[in-house]
C-alpha angles and dihedrals in degrees: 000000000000119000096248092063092035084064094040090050094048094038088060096050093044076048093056090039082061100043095058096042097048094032097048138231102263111190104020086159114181090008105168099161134013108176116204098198130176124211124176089274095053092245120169127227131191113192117196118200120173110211110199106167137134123200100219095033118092122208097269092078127078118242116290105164097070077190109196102203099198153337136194130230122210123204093273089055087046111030105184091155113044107105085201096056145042142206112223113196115191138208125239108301099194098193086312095143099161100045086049092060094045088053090051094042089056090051094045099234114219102190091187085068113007126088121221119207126185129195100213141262094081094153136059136019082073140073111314096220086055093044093057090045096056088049091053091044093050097043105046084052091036099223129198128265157129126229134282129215081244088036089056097047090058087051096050097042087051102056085043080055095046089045085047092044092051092052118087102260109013105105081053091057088044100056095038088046091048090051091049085059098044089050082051089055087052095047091044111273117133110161109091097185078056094048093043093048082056104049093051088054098045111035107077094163086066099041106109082056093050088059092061089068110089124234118279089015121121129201123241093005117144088274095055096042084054092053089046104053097044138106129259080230089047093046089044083053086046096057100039084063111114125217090224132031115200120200098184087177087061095034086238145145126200117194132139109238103019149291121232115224084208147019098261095206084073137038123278091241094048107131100246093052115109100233091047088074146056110232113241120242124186102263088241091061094063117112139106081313091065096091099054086042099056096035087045090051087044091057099049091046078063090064105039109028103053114073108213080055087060090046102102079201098046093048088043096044114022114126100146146353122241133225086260091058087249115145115229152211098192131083095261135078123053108305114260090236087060095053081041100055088039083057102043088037084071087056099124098163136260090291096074096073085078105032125089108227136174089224103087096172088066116115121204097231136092130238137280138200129228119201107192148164122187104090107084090157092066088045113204107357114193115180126160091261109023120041110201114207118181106104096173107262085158080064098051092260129098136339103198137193138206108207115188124184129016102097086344097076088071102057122095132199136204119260078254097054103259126140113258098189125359125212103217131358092263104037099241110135095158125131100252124085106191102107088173115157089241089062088048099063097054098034130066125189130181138157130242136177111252134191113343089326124345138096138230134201123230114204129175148177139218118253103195 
């Protein structure tokens, strides 16, 4: 092959590399695994691994988790810098209609521009009735989001009604066994997780049913009563829903309970951590486009090369990691954000990887933004690299938002966080211009840096 073709061909391939990194993969789906491996000839390798598993349910039992391991959003889909438009994440909504709409009526929500973002668990702990109406909401606009641990449990109990429902006498369990419970409310009884542990003990007629029922699960909880009222559209939104969101073009994760920057069972130098290396690119690929590639290949090493990130429990559930390097669910243990910003406070850039330094605790890699709920309990948990934002509406307290963009895309802050230029005196560069004292009492509003240099709002409502 003459050298003229050897360069055409290889620039074509390094053409379509850069297409797919910068571009963005739109739709990765149940990505588990995408391996970026480099052999002597620079070949490229993606790996895709579906991982379908759920802790409490045996073999016996068909797939309930429908797990969607990741999708990418492009600047359209996250648009930070667009001074016309903004991106409104929101906290965990838990059934809070209500509360959702005054958030969105104080930010003054234009749906035609503005991008909405949840990070997860929009359904269940709260009213019934709300929780059927968020769902509604989200799924007929189709908003954005990843899932939820509740969000989770109705997807998971609809796809074990759909598998009942297909088998020759299940719809027929269901509705007696749904009348038996409804005859216990009347004589008294009103725990349904009592009555359930009965009646697989008692009706015998009925065993070889009860055994359907996976461990731990309880019939006609607010889970199930979710799965059970809701659309096949509804169900079909449900289960499109990611549990991370990358935006490469804002250096950002989205997941609902957290992402780890290491493996915290080793250092974070240690040489198979992602943030410990440079990622490789073919020679040719190297241009002004270097910089968003590696850091683009960096970022998604994050997310699949680190175990506990390809963990759906770890991503649902995640709060702190014990002495054992366990991660938890639990209260105890050091919150995941602060191992997370200790790590991502070492980032030097990719320089460092050739550059001798006394500071041996530096790492060649950039920063990287976690936007995450969960973690009521914490309330709203702002750090420089991870931004908390559950702030407990469920609990009568806060529903807070992130936005990001708007007249926000043109502030800068320091590499220390400071603001660099202010819009107004008091920060508020909202759409809304009634600063009444009545609003004032039920809205909040600060500013925080977000991502190298920019800056984000956090707004929230009360929820009483």
């Amino acid at each position: 092959m003459s050298s003229f073709r050897l360069v055409a061909a290889y620039s074509t391939v390094v053409a379509f590399i850069i297409y797919i990194l910068i571009e963005g993969i739109h739709n990765e789906g149940s990505i588990g695994e995408l391996s970026l491996t480099s052999s002597k000839n620079s070949e490229r390798r993606i790996l895709f691994h579906v991982s379908h598993s759920t802790k409490s349910i045996g073999k016996e039992f068909p797939d309930f988790s429908l797990y969607r391991q990741l999708d990418t959003l492009n600047e359209n889909d996250f648009p930070i810098d667009d001074s016309s438009r903004r991106v409104i994440i929101v906290g965990d909504i838990h059934g809070m209609y209500d509360s959702l709409q005054a958030l969105l009526h104080e930010l003054s929500y234009k749906p035609s521009s503005d991008v909405l973002i949840s990070v997860g668990d929009i359904v269940a702990k709260g009213p019934h009735t709300g929780s059927t109406k968020v769902l509604s909401y989200m799924a007929s606009n189709n908003v954005t989001a990843v899932r939820g641990n509740h969000d989770q449990k109705v997807i998971e109990w609809r796809a074990w009604l759909n598998w009942i429902h297909s088998l020759r006498g299940g719809s027929q369990f269901l509705q007696e066994t749904r009348d038996n419970w409804k005859k216990a409310q009347h004589h008294g009884d009103i725990d349904i997780e009592d009555w359930v542990e009965k009646q697989t003990k008692l009706d015998k007629a009925n065993s070889h049913w009860w055994k359907k029922v996976p461990d731990g699960w309880t019939l006609f909880g607010d889970h199930f009563e979710i799965a059970h009222s809701m659309s096949d559209t509804e169900f079909e939104y449900m289960v499109s829903r990611p549990l991370k969101l990358h935006a490469p073009s804002a250096h950002a994760y989205l997941a609902h309970a957290g992402i780890l920057a290491s493996d915290p069972h080793y250092k974070p130098s240690y040489k198979k951590q992602p943030l410990a290396r440079v990622p490789v690119i073919p020679p040719s690929a190297k241009s002004s486009h270097t910089l968003p590639i590696l850091r683009r290949l960096q970022e998604l090493a994050v997310l699949t090369k680190i175990p506990q990130n390809l963990d759906p429990w770890v991503t649902l559930n995640i709060r702190g990691i014990l002495k054992n390097k366990e991660v938890t669910r639990a209260k105890d243990g050091t919150p995941w954000s602060e191992v997370y910003n200790k790590d991502i406070d070492m980032c030097e850039g990719f320089e460092q990887s050739i550059h001798t330094t006394k500071n041996s605790k530096a790492l060649p890699c950039h920063p990287a933004t976690v936007i995450y709920g969960h973690a009521a309990s914490r309330g709203l948990d702002v750090k420089r690299w991870t931004i908390g934002i559950d702030s407990g509406c469920v609990y009568g307290k806060r529903l807070t938002a992130l936005v990001l963009g708007g007249r926000n895309s043109h502030v800068d802050f320091t590499d220390d966080g400071e603001l660099v230029r202010d819009i107004d005196e008091d920060g508020d560069d909202g759409d809304d211009d009634d600063d009444s004292d009545s609003d004032s009492q039920i809205a909040s509003r600060s500013v925080i840096p977000f991502g190298d240099r920019g800056r984000g709002e956090i707004v929230s409502v009360s929820c009483n």
